[in-house]
N, C-alpha and C positions, 0 to 999 in steps of 0.2 A: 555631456554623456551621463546616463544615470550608474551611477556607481554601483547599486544590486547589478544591471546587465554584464559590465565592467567584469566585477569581483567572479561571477559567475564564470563569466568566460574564462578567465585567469583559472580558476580552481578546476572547470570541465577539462583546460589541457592539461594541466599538472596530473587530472587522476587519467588521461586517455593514454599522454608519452609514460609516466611512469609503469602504470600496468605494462605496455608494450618493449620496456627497458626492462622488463622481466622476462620475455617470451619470443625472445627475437631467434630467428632460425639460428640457423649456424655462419648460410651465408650471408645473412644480414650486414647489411651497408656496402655492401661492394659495389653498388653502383652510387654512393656517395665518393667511394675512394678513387674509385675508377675516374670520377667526374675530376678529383683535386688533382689525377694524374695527368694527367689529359690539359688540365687549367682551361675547359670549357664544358658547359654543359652543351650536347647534342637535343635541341628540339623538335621533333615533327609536328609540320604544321601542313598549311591548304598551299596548295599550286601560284592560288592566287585568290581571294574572295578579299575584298575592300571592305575595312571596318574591321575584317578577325585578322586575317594574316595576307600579306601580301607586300611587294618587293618594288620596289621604284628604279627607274634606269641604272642606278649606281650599286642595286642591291643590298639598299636600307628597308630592311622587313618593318613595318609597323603593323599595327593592328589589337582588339582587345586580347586574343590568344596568343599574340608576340609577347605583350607588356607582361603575360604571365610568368612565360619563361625569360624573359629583364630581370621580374623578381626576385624569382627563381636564384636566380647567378648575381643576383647583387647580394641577396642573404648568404648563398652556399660560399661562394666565389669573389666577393666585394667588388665586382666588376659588372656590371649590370650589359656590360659588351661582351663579353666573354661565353659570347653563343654562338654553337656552328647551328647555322637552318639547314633542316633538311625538308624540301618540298614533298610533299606525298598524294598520290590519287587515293582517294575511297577503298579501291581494290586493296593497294600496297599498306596503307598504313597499319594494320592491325600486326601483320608479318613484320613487319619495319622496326616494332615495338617489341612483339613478343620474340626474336631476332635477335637483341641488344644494337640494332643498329642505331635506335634513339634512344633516350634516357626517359625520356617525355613525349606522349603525345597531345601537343596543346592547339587541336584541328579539330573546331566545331563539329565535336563526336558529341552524338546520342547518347545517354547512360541508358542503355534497359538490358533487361532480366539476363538474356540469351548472352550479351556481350558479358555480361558482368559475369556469369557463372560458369561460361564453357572457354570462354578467350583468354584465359592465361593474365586477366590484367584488372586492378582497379580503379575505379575513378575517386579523383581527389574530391571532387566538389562539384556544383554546379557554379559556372560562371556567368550563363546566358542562359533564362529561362524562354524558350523559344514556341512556334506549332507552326504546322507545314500548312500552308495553302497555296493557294492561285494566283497566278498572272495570266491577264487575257491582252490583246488590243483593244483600246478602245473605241474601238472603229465598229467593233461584234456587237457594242450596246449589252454584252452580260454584265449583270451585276450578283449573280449567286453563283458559290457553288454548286447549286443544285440544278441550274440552269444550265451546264455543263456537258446531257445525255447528248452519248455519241459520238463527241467530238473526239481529236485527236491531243493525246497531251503530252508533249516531252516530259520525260524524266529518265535520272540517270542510275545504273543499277549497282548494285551492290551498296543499297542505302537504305535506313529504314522508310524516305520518303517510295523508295519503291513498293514497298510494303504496304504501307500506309495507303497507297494508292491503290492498289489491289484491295482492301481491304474496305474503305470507302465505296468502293466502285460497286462492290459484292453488294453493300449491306443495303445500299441506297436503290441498287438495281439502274443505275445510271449510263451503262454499255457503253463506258468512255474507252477508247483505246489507247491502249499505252503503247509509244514509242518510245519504245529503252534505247540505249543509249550508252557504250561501257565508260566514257568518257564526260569531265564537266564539259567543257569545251566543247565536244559537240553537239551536248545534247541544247548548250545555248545557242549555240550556232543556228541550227536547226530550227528554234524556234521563233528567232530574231527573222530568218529566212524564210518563213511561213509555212513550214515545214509541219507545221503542228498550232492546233487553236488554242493552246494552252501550256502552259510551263506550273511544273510545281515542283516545290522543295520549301528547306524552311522560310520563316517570312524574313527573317533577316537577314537571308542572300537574296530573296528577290527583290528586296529593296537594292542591295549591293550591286546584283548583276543587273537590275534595272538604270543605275544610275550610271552605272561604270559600259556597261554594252548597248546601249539602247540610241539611237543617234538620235532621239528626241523623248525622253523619259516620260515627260507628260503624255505621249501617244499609248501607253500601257498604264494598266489598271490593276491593283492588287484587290482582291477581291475579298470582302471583309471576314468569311468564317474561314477559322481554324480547325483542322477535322485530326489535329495529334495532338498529344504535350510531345515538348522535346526540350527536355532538360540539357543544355550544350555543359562539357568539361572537360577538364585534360585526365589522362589517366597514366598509370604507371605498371610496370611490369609487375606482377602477385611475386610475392615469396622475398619482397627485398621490405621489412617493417619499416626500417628505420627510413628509407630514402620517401615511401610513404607518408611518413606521418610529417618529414618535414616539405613535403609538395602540397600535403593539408592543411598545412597551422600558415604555411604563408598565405595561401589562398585568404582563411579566415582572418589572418592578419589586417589585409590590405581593406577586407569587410569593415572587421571592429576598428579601424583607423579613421573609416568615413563617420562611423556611428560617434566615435572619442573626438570629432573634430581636427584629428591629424592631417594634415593636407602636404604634398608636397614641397608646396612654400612656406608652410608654419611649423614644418616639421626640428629642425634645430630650435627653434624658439620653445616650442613644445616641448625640449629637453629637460627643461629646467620648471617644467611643470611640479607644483605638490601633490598632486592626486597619484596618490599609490597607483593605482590602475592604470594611469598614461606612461607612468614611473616603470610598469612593468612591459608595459610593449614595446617602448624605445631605450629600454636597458640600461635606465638609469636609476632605477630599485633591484630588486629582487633578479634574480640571474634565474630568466625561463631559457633560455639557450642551451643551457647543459643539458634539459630535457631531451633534445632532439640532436647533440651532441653537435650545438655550433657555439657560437660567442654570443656576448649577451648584448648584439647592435644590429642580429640578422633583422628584427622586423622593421629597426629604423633605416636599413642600406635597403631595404627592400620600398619601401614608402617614397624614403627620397629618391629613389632612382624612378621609379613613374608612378607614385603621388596613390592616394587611394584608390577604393574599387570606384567609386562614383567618378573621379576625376579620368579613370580607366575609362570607363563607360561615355560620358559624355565628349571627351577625348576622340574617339575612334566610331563612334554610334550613333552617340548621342542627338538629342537636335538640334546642337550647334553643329555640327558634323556635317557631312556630305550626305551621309544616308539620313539623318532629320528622325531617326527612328525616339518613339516615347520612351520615356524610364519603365512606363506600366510595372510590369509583376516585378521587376527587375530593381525594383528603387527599395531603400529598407523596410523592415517589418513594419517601424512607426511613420513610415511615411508612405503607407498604401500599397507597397508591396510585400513582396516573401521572402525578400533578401536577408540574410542575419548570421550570423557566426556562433558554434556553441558556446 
């Protein structure tokens, strides 16, 4: 790890929690307390999408937006089990959050403008840097988006891919037709059925729903342009600072743990590191914990309970994984991507 990045990080949270341990509402941390009352934190997540969040016959959730809220509850809570799932459609989840009926929403959501500034809620981070494109058969022989005029394309609504598709559609002059859809589930259904010569949403559920619905995957084709960014994060209800800033520092935590070499399995060894800077994220120097008003071992119960952001990633994503998806933009700053922690 380079110690300037390190040092930097360390000192960017000290001056962001301390400003914010200045200016905290009134009702500030109640859904901290709420959470220690309770002895779970409440998640919202996806119905079912493979790779982010989804639930196996026994009703063990894994996924990269599971392991978030693991974190989550193994910092706040020292219990990285210590989560009620709550499953969410597109439609419900915003209401779900701004509601208090979750603490979190950690459901491959979009960050943009509209959500960020009229919906009552913040985003912690980006966790998956994502962009919406196509799925065709490969039976139709397309190989472009642009190649697309006319046809028919599932997609499901109240989402910015519906948007996004109207918007393409418009600028390109493509006269694709959209078959909306209020449901995930039907609108795959739908397209699996031939229902529609096209499916879009981001690419990292159509690899998921490709793999996971498709009764021969290789017969479907992801088609290579991207025509959105979509920056995927969890977010948190607005007006609560303190529950904020610590759904932030872990996120970046689990970042600078991949960048320090922290790994789940190295992580006790790692303890007894000399580098002031590793000394500071697993709470064996300097006590950053009292910043965000926990104990000074939340970013180390947070690491060892599911291992860094990369070990995240290729874990549930990655191209060992079932979906085979690349690190791309996703992987760290020095290592080709955008990924990085302040």
């Amino acid at each position: 790890m380079h110690q300037e990045s390190a040092v930097k990080w360390i000192a960017s949270a000290a001056a962001v929690l301390l400003t914010a341990a200045t200016s905290l509402p009134a009702h500030a941390g109640k859904t901290l307390e709420t959470m220690k009352q309770r002895g779970a934190l409440v998640c919202g997540v996806n119905v079912g999408l493979a790779g982010f969040s989804a639930a196996d016959s026994q009703g063990n959730w894994t996924g990269l937006d599971v392991d978030i809220c693991k974190a989550l509850a193994a910092a706040v809570l020292s219990d990285a089990s210590k989560v009620k799932w709550v499953p969410l459609t597109a439609q419900a989840r915003f209401t779900a959050l701004q509601s208090g009926e979750v603490d979190i929403l950690s459901r491959n959501t979009t960050w943009t403008l509209t959500r960020d500034a009229s919906l009552g809620l913040d985003f912690v981070g980006v966790t998956y840097y994502d962009g919406q494109g196509f799925m065709v058969p490969r039976k139709t022989k397309l190989t472009s988006a642009k190649s697309l005029k006319g046809v028919d394309v599932c997609v499901q609504s109240g989402t910015t891919t519906e948007k996004n598709l109207n918007d393409y559609n418009k600028s390109n002059d493509l006269k694709m037709k959209p078959v909306v859809f209020e449901g995930f589930e039907a609108s795959v259904k739908a397209f699996f059925s031939g229902r529609c010569q096209a499916y879009t949403t981001d690419a990292s559920g159509m690899a998921s729903i490709r793999n996971k619905e498709a009764s021969n995957p290789d017969d479907y084709v992801i088609l290579p342009e991207l025509i959105s960014k979509e920056p995927l994060g969890p977010a948190v209800r607005r007006g609560d600072d303190e529950w904020f800033a610590i759904a932030k520092w872990v996120v970046f935590a689990l970042i600078e743990a991949e960048e320090a070499g922290i790994t789940q399995a190295n992580v006790d060894k790692m303890k007894a590191s000399t580098d002031p800077a590793v000394q500071r994220i697993l709470g064996t120097g300097e006590d950053m914990g009292k910043l965000l008003g926990l104990d000074k071992e939340w970013a180390y119960r947070a690491i060892k309970a599911v291992g860094n952001y990369g070990e995240i990633f290729e874990r549930n994503v990655g191209p060992t994984s079932a979906l085979k998806l690349p690190r791309g933009l996703n992987n760290l700053w020095n290592k080709g991507g955008i990924m990085y922690a302040p």
